[in-house]
C-alpha positions in Angstrom: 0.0 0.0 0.0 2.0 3.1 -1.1 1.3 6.6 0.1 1.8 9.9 -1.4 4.5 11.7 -0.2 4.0 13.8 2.9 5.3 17.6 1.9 2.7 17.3 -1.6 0.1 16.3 0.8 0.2 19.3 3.1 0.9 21.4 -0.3 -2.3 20.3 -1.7 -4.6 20.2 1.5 -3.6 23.9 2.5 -5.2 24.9 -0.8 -8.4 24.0 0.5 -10.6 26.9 1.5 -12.9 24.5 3.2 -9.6 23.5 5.5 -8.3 26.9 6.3 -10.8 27.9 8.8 -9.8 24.6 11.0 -6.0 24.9 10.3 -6.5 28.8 11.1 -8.1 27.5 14.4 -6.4 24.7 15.8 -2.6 24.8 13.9 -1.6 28.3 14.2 -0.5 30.0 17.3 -2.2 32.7 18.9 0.9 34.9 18.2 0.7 33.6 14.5 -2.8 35.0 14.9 -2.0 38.5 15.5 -0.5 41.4 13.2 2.9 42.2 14.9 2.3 46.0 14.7 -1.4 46.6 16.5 -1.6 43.0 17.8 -4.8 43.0 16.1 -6.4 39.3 14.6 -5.3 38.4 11.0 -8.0 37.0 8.9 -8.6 33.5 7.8 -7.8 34.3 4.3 -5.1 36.9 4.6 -3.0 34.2 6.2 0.2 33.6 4.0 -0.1 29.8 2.7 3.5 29.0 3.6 2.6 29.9 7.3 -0.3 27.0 7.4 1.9 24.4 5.2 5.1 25.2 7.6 2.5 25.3 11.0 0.8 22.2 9.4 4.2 20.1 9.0 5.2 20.6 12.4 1.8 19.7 13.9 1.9 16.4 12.1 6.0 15.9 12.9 4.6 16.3 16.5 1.6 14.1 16.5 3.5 11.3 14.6 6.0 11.3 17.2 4.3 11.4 20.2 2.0 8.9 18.8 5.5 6.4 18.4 6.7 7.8 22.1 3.6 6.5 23.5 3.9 2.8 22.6 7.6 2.8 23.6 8.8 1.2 26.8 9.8 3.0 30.3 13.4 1.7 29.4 13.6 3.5 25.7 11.9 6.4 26.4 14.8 7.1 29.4 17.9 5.6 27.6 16.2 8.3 24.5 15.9 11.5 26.9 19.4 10.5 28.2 20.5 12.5 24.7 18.0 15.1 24.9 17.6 16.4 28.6 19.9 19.3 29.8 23.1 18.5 32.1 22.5 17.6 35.6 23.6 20.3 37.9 26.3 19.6 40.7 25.4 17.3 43.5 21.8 16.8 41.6 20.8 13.5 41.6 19.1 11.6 38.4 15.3 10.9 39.7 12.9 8.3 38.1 10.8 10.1 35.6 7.5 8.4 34.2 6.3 8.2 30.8 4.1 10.8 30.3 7.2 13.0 31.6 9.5 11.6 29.5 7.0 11.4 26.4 6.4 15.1 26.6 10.4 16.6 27.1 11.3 13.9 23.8 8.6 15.4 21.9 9.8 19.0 23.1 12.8 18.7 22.5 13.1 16.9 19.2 10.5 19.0 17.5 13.0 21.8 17.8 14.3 20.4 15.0 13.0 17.5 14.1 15.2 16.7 10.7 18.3 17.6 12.3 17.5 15.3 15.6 16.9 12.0 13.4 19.9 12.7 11.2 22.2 13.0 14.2 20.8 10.1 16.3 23.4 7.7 18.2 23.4 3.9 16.8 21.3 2.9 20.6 18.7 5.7 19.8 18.6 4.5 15.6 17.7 0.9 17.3 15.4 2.0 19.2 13.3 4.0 16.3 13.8 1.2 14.2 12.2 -1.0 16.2 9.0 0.9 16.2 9.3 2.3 12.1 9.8 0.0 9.3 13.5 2.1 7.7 16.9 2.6 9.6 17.5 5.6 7.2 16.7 9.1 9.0 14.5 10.7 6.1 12.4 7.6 5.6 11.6 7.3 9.8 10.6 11.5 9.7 8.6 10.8 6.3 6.5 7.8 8.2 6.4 9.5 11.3 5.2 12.7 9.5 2.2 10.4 7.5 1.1 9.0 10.9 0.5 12.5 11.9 -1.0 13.6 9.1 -3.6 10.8 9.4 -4.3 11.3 13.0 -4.8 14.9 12.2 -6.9 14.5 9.5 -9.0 12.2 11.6 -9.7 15.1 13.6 -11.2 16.9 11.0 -15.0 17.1 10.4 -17.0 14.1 7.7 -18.3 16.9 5.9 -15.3 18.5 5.5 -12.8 15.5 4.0 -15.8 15.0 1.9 -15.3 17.8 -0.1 -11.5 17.7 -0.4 -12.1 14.2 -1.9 -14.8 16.1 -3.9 -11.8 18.8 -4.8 -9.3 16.1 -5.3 -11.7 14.4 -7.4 -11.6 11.3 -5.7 -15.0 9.1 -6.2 -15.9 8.3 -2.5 -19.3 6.8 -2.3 -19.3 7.0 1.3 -19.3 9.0 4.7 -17.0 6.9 6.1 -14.4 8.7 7.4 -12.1 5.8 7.5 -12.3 5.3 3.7 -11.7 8.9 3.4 -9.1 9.6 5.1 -7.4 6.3 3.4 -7.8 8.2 -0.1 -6.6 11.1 0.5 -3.4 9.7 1.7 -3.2 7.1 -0.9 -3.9 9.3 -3.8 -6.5 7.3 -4.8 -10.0 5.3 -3.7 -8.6 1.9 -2.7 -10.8 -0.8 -4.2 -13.5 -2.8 -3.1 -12.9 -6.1 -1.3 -14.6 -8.3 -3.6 -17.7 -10.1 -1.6 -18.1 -13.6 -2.4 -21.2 -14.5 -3.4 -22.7 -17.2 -1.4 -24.1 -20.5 -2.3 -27.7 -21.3 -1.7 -27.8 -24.3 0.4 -30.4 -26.3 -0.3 -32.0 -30.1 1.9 -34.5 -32.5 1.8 -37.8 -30.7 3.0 -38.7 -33.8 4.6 -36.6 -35.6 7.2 -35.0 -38.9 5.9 -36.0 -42.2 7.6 -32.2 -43.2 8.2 -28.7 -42.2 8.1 -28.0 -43.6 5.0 -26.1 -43.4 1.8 -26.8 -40.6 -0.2 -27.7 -38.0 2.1 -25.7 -34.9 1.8 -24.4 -32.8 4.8 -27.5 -30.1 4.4 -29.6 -33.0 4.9 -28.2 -34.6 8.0 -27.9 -31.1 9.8 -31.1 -29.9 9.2 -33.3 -32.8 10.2 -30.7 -34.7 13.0 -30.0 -33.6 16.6 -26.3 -34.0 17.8 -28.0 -36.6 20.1 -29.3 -39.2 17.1 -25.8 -38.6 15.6 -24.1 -39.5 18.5 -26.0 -42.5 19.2 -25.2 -43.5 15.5 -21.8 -43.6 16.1 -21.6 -45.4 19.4 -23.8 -48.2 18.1 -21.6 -48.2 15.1 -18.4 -48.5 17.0 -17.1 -44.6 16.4 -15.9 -41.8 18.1 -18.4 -40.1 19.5 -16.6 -37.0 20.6 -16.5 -33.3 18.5 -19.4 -30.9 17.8 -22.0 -31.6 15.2 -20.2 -30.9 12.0 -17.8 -33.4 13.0 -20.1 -36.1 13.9 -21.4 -35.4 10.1 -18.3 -35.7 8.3 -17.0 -38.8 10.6 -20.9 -40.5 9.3 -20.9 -39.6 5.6 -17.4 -40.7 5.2 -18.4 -43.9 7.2 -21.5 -43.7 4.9 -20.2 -43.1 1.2 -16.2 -44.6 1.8 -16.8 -47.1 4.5 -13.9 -45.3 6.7 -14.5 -45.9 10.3 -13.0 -43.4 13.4 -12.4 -45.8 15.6 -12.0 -44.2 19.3 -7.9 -44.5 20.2 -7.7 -46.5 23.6 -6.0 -44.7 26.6 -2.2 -45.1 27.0 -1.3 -45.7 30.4 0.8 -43.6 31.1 3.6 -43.6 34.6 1.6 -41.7 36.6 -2.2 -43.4 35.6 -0.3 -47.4 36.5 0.8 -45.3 40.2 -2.5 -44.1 40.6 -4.1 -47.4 39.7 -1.8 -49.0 42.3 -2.4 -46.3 44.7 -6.5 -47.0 44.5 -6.1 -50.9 44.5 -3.8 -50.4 47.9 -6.4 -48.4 49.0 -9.4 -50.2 48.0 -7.2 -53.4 50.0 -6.8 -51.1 53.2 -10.1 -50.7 53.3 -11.4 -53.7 52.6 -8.9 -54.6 55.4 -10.7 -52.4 57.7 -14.2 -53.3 57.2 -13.3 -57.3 57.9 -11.6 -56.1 61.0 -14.7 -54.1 61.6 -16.8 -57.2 61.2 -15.3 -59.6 63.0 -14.5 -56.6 66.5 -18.9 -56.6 66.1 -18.8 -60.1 66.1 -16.8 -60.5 69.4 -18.8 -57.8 70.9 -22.0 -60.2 70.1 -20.4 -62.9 71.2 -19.3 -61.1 74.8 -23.0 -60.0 74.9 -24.8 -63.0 74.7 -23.0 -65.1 77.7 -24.4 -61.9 79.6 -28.0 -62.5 78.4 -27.3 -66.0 79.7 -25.8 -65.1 82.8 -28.9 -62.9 83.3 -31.1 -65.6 82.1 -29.8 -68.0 84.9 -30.0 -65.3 87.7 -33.3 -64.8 86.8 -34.0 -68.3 87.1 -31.8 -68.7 90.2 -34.3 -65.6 92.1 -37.4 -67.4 90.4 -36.6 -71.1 92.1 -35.8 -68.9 95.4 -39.0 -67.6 95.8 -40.6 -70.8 95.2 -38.6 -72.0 97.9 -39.0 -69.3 99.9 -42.6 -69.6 99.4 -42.8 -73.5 99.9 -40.6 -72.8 103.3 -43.7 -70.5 104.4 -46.0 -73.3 103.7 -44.5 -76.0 105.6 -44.1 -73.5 108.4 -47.6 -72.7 108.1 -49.1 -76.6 108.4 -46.7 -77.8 111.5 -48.6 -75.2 113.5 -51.9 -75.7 112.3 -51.0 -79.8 113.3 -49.9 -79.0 116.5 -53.0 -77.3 117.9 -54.8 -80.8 118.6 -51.7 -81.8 120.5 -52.1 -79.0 122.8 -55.8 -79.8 123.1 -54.3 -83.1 124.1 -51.8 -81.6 127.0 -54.6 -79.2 128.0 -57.5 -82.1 128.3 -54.8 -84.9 129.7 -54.1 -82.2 132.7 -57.5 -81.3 133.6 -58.0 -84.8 133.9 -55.1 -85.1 136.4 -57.4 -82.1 138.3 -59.9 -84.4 137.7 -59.0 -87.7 138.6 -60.9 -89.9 141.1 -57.6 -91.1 142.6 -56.6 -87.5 143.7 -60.1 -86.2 144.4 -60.4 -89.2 146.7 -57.1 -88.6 148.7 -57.9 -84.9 148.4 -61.2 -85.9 150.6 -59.4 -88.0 152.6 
């Protein structure tokens, strides 16, 4: 993509009447303004036309390098105002500047003369540009940097206005676009027309086909299948069932028209899968080891318990048979006193019949 040269540019687009007014407003100076005897404004048009090219060159010289500046590191921009910054005074230290800083004294500085500056530049300051231009040769970096201003400038200026310098430079722009404008005035020329391919008309089977079979095209299968059916297809098939639906089409109609079959790859095992497997088996083991150790601790704990039942089974017995006994002891102790009562009768009746007796009552009289 070539450009026309920068100084026929600025030539050309300071001829413009429709351009003076903003290059009178924003490019010149207020001093530039001003008639050096009364200090009174100088008008639009009475402005000489070298004053605007000369102001308009600079302003671009600026903008294209401050535009560069600002994409350069913290590093370059210090090791480029080392050349450019006044000597430090005595006992003055060298402080940290940051890049806005250091952006604005380079820009300063250099645009005091900007052709002079690049044709003196050190071999470490001539690396530095060239990184960031596309020449090592001084003119050709202040020619780029100039057309990068001269584009950022005129990117400033109002849609109606570049239209009718493309108008006045006869260019054909069918367009407000201030992009394409600006591109042909610094080409020379309208740049052509990406040609726009015209696309196909697609065209599928209205109705959807009974089967995956042979003949179907790609339009056919993606209109009337879910990634679902397709998927299934190929698992029951013995494919790979992985990728989005456009894959999962191609992998079926070449299985379908060439008989080629995507066979999902098995796993490698790799190192660390055969230490994780042995890992999981030795764990799997520890457990199992554990719960059988479980088990059989619940075992012995059933075990333990039931002699206890028993043993609580026979006390209970043991209390039960001493209550009967108990209760069989009160019986017989109840029956021996209901046996001796006749006894007694016996004693008592035997001794009133001693009272009684004949015998006594007779020697009792006598």
């Amino acid at each position: 993509m070539s450009y026309v040269p920068s100084s026929k540019l600025i030539k050309d687009l300071v001829k413009q009447d429709c351009l003076k007014k903003n290059l009178y407003e924003t490019i010149l100076s207020p001093k530039q303004r001003l008639t050096k005897g009364d200090g009174q404004a100088i008008p639009v048009e009475s402005v000489k036309r070298s004053v605007y090219e000369s102001s308009l060159t600079t302003h671009c010289q600026k903008l294209g390098l401050k535009s560069y500046l600002q994409q350069m590191s913290q590093a370059n921009l210090t090791t480029l105002y080392a050349s450019v910054r006044p000597p430090l005074a005595e006992g003055e230290k060298d402080v940290k500047r940051n890049k806005v800083f250091l952006t604005k004294r380079i820009t300063n500085a250099v645009i005091e003369d900007f052709n002079a500056y690049f044709n003196q530049l050190s071999d470490e300051d001539a690396q530095i540009f060239h990184a960031m231009t596309s020449s090592k040769i001084p003119s050709k970096i202040v020619e780029e940097l100039t057309l990068v201003g001269l584009e950022i400038f005129l990117f400033t200026v109002q849609a109606k206005t570049l239209s009718e310098i493309c108008a006045e430079f006869k260019y054909d722009v069918q367009s407000n676009n201030p992009t394409l404008m600006v591109t042909s005035i610094l080409m020379g020329a309208v740049p052509p027309k990406k040609e726009t391919q015209t696309k196909k008309k697609i065209t599928f089977s209205k109705t959807k086909p009974t089967s995956l079979k042979k003949g179907l095209t790609y339009h056919d299968i993606f209109q009337h299948f879910y990634v679902d059916e397709l998927s299934e297809y190929c698992r029951k098939h013995g494919m790979k069932i992985s990728g989005n639906k456009r894959d999962l089409i191609n992998r079926i109609l070449r299985f379908l028209n060439e008989g080629i079959k995507e066979v999902p790859r098995p796993k490698k095992r790799s190192v660390d899968d055969a230490e994780e497997e042995e890992e999981e088996e030795e764990e799997e083991e520890e457990e199992e080891e554990e719960e059988e150790e479980e088990e059989e601790e619940e075992e012995e704990v059933v075990e333990e318990e039931q002699p206890e039942e028993e043993e609580d089974d026979q006390d209970a017995e043991l209390v039960e048979e001493e209550k009967e006994v108990e209760e069989e002891k009160e019986e017989e102790n109840v029956v021996p006193e209901v046996m001796t009562l006749p006894s007694k009768l016996k004693k008592s009746s035997s001794s009133q019949s001693k009272i009684v007796s004949p015998s006594k009552f007779k020697k009792s009289t006598k």
